[in-house]
mmCIF file of the N, C-alpha and C atoms, coordinates in Angstrom:
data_MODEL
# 
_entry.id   MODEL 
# 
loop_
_atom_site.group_PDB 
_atom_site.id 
_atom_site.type_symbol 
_atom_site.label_atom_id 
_atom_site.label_alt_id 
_atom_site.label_comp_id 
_atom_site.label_asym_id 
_atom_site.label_entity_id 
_atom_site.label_seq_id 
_atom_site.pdbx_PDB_ins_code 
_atom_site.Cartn_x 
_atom_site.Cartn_y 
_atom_site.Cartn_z 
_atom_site.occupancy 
_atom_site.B_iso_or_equiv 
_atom_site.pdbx_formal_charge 
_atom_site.auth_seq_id 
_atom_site.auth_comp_id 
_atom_site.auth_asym_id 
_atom_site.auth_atom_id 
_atom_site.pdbx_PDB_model_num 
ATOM 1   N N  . UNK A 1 1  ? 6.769   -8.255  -12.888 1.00 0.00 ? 1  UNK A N  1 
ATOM 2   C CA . UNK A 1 1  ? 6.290   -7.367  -11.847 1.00 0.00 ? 1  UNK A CA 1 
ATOM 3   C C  . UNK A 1 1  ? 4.984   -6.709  -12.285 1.00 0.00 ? 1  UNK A C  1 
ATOM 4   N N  . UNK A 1 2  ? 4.031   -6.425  -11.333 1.00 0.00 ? 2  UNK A N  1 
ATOM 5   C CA . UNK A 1 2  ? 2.762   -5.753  -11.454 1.00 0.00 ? 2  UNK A CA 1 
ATOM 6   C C  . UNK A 1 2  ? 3.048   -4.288  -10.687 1.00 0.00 ? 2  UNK A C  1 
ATOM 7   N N  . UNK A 1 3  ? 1.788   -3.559  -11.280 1.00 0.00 ? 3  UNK A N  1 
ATOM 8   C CA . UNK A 1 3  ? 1.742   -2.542  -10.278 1.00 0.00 ? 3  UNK A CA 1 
ATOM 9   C C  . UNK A 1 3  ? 0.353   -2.474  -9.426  1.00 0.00 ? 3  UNK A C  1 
ATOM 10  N N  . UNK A 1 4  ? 0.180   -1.918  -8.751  1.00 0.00 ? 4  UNK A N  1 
ATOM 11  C CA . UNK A 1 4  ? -1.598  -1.860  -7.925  1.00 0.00 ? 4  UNK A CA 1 
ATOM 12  C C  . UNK A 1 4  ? -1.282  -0.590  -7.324  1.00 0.00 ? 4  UNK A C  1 
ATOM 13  N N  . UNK A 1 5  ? -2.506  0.200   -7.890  1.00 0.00 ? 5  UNK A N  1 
ATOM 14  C CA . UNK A 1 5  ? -2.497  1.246   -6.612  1.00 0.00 ? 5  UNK A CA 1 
ATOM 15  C C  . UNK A 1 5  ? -3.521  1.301   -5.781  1.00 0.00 ? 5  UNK A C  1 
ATOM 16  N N  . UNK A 1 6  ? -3.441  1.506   -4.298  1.00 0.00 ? 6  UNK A N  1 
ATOM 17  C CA . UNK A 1 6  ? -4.250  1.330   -3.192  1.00 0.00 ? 6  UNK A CA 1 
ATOM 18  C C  . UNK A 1 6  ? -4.722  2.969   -3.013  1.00 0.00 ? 6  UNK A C  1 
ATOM 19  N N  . UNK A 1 7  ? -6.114  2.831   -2.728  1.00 0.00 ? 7  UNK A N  1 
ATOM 20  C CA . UNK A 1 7  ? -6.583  3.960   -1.792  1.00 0.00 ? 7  UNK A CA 1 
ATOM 21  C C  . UNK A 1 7  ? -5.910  3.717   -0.132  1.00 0.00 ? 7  UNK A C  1 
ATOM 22  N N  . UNK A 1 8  ? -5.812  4.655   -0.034  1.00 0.00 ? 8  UNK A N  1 
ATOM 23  C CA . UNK A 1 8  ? -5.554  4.479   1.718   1.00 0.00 ? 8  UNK A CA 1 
ATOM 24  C C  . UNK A 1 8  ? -6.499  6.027   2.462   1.00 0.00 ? 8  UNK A C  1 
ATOM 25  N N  . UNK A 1 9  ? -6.739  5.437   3.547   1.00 0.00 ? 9  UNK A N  1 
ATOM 26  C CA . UNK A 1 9  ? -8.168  6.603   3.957   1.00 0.00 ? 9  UNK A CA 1 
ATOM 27  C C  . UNK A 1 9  ? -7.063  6.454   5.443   1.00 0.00 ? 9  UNK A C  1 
ATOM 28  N N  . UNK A 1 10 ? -7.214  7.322   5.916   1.00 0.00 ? 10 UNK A N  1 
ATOM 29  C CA . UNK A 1 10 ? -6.635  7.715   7.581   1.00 0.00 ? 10 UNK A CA 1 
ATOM 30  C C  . UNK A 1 10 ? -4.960  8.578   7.691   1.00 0.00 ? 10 UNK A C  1 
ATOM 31  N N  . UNK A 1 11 ? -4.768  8.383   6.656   1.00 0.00 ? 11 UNK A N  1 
ATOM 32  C CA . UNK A 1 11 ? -2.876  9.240   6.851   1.00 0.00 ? 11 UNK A CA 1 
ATOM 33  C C  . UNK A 1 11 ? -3.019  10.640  7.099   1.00 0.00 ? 11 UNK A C  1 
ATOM 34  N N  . UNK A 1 12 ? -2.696  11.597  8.215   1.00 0.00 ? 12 UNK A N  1 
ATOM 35  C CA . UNK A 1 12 ? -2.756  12.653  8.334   1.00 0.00 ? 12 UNK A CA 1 
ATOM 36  C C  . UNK A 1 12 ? -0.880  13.357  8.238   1.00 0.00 ? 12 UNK A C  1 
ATOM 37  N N  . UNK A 1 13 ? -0.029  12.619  8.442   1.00 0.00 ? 13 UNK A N  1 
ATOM 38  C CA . UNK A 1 13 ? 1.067   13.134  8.323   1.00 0.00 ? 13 UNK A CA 1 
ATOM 39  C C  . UNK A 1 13 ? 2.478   12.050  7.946   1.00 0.00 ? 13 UNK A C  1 
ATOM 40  N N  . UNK A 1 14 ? 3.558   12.737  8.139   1.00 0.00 ? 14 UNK A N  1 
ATOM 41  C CA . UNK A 1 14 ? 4.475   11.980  7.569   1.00 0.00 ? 14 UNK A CA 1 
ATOM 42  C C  . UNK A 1 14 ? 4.637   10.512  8.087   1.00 0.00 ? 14 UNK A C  1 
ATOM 43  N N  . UNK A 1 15 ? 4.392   10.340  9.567   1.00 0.00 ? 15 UNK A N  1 
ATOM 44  C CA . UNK A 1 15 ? 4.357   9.036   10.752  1.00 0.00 ? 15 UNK A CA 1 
ATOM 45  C C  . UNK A 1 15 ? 3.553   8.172   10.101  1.00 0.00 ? 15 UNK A C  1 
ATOM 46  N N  . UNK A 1 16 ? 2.603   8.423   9.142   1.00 0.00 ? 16 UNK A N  1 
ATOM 47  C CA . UNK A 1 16 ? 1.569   7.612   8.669   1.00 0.00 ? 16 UNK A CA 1 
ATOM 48  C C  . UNK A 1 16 ? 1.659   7.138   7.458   1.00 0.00 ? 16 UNK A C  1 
ATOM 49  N N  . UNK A 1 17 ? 2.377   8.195   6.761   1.00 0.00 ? 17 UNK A N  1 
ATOM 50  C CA . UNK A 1 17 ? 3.363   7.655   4.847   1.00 0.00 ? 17 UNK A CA 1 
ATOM 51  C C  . UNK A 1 17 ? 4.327   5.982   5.397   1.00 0.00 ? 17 UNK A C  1 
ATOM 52  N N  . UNK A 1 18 ? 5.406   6.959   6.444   1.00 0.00 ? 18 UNK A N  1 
ATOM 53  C CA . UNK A 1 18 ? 6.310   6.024   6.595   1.00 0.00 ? 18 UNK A CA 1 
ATOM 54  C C  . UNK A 1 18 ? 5.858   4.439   7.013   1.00 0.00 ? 18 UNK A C  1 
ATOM 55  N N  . UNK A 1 19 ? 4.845   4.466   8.355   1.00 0.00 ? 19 UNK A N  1 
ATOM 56  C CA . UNK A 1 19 ? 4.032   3.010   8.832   1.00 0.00 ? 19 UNK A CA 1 
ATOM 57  C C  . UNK A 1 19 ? 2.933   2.611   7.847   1.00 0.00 ? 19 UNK A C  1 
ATOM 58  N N  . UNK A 1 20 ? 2.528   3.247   6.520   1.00 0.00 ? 20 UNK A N  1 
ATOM 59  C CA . UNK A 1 20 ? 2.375   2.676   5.262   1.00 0.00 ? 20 UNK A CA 1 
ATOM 60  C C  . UNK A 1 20 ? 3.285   1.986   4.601   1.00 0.00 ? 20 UNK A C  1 
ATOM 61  N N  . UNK A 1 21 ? 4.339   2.512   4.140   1.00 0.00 ? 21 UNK A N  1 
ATOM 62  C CA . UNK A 1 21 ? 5.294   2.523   3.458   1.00 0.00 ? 21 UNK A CA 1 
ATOM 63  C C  . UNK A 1 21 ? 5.938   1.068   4.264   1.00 0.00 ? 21 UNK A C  1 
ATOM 64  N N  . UNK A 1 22 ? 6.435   1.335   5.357   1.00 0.00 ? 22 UNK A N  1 
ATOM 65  C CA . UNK A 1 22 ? 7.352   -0.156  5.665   1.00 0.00 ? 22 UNK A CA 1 
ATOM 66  C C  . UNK A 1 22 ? 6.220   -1.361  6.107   1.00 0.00 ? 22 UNK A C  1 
ATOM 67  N N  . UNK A 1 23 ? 5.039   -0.952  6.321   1.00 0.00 ? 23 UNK A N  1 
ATOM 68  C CA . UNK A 1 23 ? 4.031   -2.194  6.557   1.00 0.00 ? 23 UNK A CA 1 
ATOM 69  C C  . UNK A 1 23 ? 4.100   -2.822  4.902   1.00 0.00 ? 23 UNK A C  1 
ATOM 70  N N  . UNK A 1 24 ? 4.114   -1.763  3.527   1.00 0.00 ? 24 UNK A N  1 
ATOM 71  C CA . UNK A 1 24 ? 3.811   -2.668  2.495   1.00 0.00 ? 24 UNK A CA 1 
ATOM 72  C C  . UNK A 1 24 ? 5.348   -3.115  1.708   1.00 0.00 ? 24 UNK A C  1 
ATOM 73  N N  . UNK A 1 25 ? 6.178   -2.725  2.479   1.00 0.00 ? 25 UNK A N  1 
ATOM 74  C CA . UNK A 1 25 ? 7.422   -2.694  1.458   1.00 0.00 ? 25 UNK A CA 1 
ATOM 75  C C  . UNK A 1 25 ? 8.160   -3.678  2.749   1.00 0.00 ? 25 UNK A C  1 
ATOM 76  N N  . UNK A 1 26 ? 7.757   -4.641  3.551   1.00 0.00 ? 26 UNK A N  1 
ATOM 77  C CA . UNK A 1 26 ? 7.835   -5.792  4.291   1.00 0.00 ? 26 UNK A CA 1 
ATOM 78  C C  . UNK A 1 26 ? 7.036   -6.702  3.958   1.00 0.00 ? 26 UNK A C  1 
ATOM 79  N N  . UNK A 1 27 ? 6.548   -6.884  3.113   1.00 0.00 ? 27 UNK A N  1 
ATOM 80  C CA . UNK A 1 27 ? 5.819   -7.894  2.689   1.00 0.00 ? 27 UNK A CA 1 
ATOM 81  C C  . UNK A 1 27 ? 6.522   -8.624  1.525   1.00 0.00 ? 27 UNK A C  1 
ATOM 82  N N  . UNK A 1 28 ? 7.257   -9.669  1.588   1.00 0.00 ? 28 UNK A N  1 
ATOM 83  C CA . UNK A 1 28 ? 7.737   -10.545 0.999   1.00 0.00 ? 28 UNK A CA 1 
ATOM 84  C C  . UNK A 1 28 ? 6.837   -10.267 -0.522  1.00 0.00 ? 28 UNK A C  1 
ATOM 85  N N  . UNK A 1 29 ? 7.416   -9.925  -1.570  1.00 0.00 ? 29 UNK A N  1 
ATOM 86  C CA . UNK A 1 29 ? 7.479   -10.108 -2.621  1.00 0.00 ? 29 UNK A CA 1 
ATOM 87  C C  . UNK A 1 29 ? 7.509   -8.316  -3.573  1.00 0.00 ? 29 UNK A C  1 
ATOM 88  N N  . UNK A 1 30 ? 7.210   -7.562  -2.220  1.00 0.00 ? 30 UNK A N  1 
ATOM 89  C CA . UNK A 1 30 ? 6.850   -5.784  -2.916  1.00 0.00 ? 30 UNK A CA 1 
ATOM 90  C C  . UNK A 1 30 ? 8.368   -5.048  -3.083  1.00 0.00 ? 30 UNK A C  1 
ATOM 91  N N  . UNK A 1 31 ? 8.015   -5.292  -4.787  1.00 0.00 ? 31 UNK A N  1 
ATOM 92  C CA . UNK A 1 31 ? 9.469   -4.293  -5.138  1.00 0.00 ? 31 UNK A CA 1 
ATOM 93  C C  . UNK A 1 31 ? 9.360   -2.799  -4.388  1.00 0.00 ? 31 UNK A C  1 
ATOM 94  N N  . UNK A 1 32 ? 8.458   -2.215  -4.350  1.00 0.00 ? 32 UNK A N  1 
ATOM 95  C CA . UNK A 1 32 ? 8.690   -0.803  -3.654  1.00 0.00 ? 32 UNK A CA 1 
ATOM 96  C C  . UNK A 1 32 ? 7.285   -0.489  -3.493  1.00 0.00 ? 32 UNK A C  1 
ATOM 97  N N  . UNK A 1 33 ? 7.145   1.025   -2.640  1.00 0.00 ? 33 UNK A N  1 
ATOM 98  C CA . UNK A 1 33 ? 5.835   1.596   -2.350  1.00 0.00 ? 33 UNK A CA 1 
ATOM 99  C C  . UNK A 1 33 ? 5.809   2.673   -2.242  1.00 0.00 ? 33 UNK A C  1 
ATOM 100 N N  . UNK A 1 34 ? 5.194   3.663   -2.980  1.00 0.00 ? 34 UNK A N  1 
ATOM 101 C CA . UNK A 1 34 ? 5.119   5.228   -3.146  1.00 0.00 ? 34 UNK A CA 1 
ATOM 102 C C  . UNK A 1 34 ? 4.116   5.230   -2.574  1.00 0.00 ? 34 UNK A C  1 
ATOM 103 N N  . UNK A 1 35 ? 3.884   5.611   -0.979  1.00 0.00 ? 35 UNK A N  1 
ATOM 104 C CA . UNK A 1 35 ? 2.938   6.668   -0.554  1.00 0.00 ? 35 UNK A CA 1 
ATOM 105 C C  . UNK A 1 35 ? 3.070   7.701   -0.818  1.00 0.00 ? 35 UNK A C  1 
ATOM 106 N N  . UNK A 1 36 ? 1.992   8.613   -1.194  1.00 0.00 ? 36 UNK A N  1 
ATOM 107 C CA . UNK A 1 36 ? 1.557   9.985   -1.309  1.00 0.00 ? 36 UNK A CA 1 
ATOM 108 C C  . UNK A 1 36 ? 0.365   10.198  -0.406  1.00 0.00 ? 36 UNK A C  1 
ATOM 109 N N  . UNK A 1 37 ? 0.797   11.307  1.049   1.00 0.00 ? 37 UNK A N  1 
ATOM 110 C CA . UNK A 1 37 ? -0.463  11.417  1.380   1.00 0.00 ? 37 UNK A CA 1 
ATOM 111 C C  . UNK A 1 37 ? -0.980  12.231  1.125   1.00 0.00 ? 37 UNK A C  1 
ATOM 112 N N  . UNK A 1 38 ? -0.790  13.430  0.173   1.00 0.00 ? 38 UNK A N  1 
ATOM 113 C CA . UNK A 1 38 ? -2.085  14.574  -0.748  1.00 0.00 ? 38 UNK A CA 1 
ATOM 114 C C  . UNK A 1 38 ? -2.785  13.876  -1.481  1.00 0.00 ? 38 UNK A C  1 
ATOM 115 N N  . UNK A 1 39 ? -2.378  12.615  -1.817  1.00 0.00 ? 39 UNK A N  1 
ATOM 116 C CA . UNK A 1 39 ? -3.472  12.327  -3.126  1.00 0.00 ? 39 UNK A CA 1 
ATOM 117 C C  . UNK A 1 39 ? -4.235  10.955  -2.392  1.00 0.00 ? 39 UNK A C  1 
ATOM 118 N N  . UNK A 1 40 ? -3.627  10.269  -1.086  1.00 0.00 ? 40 UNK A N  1 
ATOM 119 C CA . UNK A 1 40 ? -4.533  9.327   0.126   1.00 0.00 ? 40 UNK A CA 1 
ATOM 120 C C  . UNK A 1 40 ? -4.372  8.126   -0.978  1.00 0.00 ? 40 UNK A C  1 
ATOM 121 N N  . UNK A 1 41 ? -2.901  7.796   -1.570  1.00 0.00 ? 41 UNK A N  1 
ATOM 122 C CA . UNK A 1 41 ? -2.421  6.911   -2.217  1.00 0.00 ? 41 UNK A CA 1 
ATOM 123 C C  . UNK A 1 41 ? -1.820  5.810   -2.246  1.00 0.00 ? 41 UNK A C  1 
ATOM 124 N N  . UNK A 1 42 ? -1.473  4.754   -2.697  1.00 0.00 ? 42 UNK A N  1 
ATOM 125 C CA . UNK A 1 42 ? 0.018   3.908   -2.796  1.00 0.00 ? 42 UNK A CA 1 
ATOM 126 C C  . UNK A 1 42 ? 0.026   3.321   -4.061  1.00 0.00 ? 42 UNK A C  1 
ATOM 127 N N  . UNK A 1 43 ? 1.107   3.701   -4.635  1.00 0.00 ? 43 UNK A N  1 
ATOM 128 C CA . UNK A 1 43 ? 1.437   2.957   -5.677  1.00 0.00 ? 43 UNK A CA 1 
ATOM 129 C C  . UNK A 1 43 ? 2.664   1.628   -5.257  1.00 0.00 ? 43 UNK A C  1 
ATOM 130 N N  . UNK A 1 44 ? 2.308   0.228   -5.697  1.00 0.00 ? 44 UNK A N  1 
ATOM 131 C CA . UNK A 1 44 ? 3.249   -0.874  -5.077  1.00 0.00 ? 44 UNK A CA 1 
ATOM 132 C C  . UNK A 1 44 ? 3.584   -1.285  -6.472  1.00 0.00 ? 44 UNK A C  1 
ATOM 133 N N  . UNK A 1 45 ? 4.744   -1.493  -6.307  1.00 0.00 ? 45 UNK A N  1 
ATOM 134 C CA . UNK A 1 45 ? 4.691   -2.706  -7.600  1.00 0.00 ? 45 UNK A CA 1 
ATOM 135 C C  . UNK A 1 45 ? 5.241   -3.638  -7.063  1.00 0.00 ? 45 UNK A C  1 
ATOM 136 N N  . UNK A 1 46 ? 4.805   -4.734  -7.043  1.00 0.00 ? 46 UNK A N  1 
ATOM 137 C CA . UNK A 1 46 ? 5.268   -6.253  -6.676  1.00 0.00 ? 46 UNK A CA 1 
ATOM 138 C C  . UNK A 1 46 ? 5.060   -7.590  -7.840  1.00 0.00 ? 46 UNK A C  1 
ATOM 139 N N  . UNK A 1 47 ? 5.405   -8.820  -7.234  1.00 0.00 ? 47 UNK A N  1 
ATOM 140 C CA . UNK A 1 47 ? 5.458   -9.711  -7.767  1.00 0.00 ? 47 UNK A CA 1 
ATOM 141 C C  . UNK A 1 47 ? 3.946   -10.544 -7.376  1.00 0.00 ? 47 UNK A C  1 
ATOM 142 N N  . UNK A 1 48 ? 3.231   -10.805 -8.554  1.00 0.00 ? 48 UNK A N  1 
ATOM 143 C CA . UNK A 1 48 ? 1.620   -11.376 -8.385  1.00 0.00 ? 48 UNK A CA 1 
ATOM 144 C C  . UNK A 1 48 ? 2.294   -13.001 -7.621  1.00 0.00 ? 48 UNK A C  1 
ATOM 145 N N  . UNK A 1 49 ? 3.421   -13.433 -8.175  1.00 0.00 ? 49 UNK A N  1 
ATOM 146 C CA . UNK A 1 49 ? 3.271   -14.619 -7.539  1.00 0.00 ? 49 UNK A CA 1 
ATOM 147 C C  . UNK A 1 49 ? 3.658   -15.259 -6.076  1.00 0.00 ? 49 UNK A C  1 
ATOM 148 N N  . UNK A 1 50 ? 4.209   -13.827 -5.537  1.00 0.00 ? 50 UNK A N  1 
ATOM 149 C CA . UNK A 1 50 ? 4.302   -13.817 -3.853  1.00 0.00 ? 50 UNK A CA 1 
ATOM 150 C C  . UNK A 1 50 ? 3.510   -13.035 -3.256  1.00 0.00 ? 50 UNK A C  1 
ATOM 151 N N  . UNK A 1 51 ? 2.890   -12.455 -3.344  1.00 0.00 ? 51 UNK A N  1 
ATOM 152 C CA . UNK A 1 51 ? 1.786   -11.285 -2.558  1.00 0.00 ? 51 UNK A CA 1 
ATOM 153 C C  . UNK A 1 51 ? 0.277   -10.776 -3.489  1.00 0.00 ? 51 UNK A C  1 
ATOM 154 N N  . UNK A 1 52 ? -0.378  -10.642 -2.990  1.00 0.00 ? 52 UNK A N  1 
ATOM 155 C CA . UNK A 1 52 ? -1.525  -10.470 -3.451  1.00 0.00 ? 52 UNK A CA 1 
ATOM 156 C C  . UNK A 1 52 ? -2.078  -8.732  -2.864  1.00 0.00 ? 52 UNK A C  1 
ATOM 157 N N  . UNK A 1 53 ? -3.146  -8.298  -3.476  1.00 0.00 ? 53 UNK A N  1 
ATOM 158 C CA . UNK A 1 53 ? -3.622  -6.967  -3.000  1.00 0.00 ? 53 UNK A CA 1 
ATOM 159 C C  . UNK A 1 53 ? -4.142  -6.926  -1.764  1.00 0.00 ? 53 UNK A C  1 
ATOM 160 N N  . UNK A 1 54 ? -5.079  -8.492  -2.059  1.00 0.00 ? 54 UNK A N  1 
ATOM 161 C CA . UNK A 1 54 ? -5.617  -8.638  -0.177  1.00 0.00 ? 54 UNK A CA 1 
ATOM 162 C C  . UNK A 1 54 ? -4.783  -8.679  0.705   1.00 0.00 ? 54 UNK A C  1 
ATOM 163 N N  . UNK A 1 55 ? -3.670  -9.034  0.192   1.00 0.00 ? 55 UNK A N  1 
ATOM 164 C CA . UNK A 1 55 ? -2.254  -8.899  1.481   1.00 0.00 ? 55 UNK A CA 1 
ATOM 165 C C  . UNK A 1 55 ? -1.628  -7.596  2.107   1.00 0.00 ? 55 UNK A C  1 
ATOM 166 N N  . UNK A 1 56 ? -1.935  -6.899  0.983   1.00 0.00 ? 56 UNK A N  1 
ATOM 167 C CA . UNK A 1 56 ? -1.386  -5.653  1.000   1.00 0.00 ? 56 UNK A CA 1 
ATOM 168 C C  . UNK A 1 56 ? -2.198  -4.690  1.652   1.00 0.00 ? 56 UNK A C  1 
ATOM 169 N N  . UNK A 1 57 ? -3.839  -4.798  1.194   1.00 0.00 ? 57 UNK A N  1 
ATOM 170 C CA . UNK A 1 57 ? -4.817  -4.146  1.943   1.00 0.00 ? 57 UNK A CA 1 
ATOM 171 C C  . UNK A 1 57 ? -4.723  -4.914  3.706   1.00 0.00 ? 57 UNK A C  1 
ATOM 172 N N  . UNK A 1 58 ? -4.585  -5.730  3.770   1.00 0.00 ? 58 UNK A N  1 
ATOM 173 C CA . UNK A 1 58 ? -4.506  -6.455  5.269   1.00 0.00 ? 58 UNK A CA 1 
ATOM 174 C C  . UNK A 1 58 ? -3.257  -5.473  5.748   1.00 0.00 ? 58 UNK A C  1 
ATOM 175 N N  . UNK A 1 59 ? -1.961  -5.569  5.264   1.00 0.00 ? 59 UNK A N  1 
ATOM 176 C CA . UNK A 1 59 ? -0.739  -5.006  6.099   1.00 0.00 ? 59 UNK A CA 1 
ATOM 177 C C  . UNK A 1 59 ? -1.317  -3.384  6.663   1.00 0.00 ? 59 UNK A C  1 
ATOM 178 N N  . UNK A 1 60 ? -1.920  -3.025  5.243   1.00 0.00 ? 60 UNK A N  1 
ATOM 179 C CA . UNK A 1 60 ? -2.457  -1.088  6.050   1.00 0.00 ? 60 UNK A CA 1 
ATOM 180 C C  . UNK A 1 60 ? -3.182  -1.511  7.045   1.00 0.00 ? 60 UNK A C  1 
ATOM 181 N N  . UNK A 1 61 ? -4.018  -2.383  6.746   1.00 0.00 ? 61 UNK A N  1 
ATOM 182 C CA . UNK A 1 61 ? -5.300  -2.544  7.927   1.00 0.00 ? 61 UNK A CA 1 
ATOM 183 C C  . UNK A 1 61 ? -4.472  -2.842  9.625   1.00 0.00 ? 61 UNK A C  1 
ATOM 184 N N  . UNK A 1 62 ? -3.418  -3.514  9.301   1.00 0.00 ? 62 UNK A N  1 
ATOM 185 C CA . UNK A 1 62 ? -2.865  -3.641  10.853  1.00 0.00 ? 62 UNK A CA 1 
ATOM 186 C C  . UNK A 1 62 ? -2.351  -2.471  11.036  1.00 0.00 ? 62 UNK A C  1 
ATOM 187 N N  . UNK A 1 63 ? -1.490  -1.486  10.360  1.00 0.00 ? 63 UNK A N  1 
ATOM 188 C CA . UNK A 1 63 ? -1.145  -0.181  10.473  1.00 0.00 ? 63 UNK A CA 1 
ATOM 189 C C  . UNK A 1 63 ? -2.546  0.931   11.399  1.00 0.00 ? 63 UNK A C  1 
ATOM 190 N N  . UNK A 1 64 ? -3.404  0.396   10.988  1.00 0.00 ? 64 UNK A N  1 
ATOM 191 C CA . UNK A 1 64 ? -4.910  1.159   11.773  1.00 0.00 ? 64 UNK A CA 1 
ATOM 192 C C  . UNK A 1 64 ? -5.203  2.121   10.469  1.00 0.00 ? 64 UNK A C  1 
ATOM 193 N N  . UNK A 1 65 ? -4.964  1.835   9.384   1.00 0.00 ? 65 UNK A N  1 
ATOM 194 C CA . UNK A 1 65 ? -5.683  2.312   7.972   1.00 0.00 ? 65 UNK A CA 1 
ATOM 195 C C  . UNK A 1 65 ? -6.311  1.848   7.270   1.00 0.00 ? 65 UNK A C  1 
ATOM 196 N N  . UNK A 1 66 ? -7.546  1.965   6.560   1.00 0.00 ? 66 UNK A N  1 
ATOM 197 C CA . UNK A 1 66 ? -8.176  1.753   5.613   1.00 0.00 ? 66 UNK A CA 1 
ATOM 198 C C  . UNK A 1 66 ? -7.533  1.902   4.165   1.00 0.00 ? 66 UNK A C  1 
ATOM 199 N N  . UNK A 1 67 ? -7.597  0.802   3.317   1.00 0.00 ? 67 UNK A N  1 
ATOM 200 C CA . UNK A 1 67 ? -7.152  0.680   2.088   1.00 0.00 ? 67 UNK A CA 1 
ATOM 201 C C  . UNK A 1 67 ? -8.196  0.039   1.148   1.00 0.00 ? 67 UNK A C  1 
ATOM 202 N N  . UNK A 1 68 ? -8.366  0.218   -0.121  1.00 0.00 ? 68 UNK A N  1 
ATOM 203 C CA . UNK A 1 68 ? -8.735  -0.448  -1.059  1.00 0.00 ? 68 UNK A CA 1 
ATOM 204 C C  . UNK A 1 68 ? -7.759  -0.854  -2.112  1.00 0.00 ? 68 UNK A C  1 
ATOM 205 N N  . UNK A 1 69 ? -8.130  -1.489  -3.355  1.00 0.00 ? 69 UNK A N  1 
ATOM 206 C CA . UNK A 1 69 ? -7.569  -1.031  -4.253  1.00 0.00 ? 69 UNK A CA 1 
ATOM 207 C C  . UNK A 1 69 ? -8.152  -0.592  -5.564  1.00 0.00 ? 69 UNK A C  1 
ATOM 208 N N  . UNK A 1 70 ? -7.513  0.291   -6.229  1.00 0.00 ? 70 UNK A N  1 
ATOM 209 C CA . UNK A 1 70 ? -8.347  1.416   -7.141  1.00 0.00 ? 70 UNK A CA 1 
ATOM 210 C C  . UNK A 1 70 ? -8.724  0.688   -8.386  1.00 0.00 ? 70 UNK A C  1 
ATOM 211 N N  . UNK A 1 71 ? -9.433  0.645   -8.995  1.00 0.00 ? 71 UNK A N  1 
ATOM 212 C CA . UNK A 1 71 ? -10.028 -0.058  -9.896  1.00 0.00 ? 71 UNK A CA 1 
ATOM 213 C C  . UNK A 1 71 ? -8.601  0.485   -11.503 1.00 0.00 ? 71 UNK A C  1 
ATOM 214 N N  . UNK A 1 72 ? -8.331  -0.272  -12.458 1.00 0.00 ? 72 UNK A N  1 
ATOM 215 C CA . UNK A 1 72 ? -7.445  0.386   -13.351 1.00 0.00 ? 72 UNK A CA 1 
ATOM 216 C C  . UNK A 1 72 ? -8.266  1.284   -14.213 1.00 0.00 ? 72 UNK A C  1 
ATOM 217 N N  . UNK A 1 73 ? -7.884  2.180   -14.561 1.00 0.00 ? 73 UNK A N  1 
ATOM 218 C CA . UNK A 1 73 ? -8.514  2.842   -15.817 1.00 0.00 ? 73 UNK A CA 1 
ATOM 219 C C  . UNK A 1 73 ? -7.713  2.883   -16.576 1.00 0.00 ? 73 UNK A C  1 
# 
C-alpha cells in the first residue's frame, strides 16, 4: 500500500468532506480517505497497482473540486 496526499481547493462544509470522501474511497483499489477540510486535504492510501493519483485527482474533479497532489517532503 502507498499513501498520496491530495490538495483539494473548493470544500466549504461537511457535504463536501463526505462527496470527497466516497468519490475517492469508490475507486477500486483505495484502502481509505481522510478528508480534512481545515487543512483543504486528503490523505488516501491505496494500492499503486489498481489506481493511480490521476484517478483520484479525476474522481474530485467529477465531485466539482479541484485537486492536486502534494509533492512528498
Amino acid at each position: 500500500m502507498t499513501t498520496a496526499t491530495l490538495k483539494v481547493k473548493g470544500m466549504t462544509c461537511g457535504h463536501c468532506v463526505r462527496a470527497v470522501s466516497d468519490a475517492l474511497g469508490g475507486l477500486d483499489g483505495v484502502e481509505s480517505a481522510d478528508v480534512d477540510l481545515d487543512r483543504g486535504r486528503a490523505v488516501v492510501r491505496y494500492d499503486e497497482e489498481r489506481v493511480d493519483t490521476a484517478r483520484m485527482v479525476e474522481a474530485v474533479s467529477d465531485e466539482g473540486y479541484t485537486a492536486e497532489e502534494e509533492a512528498a517532503t
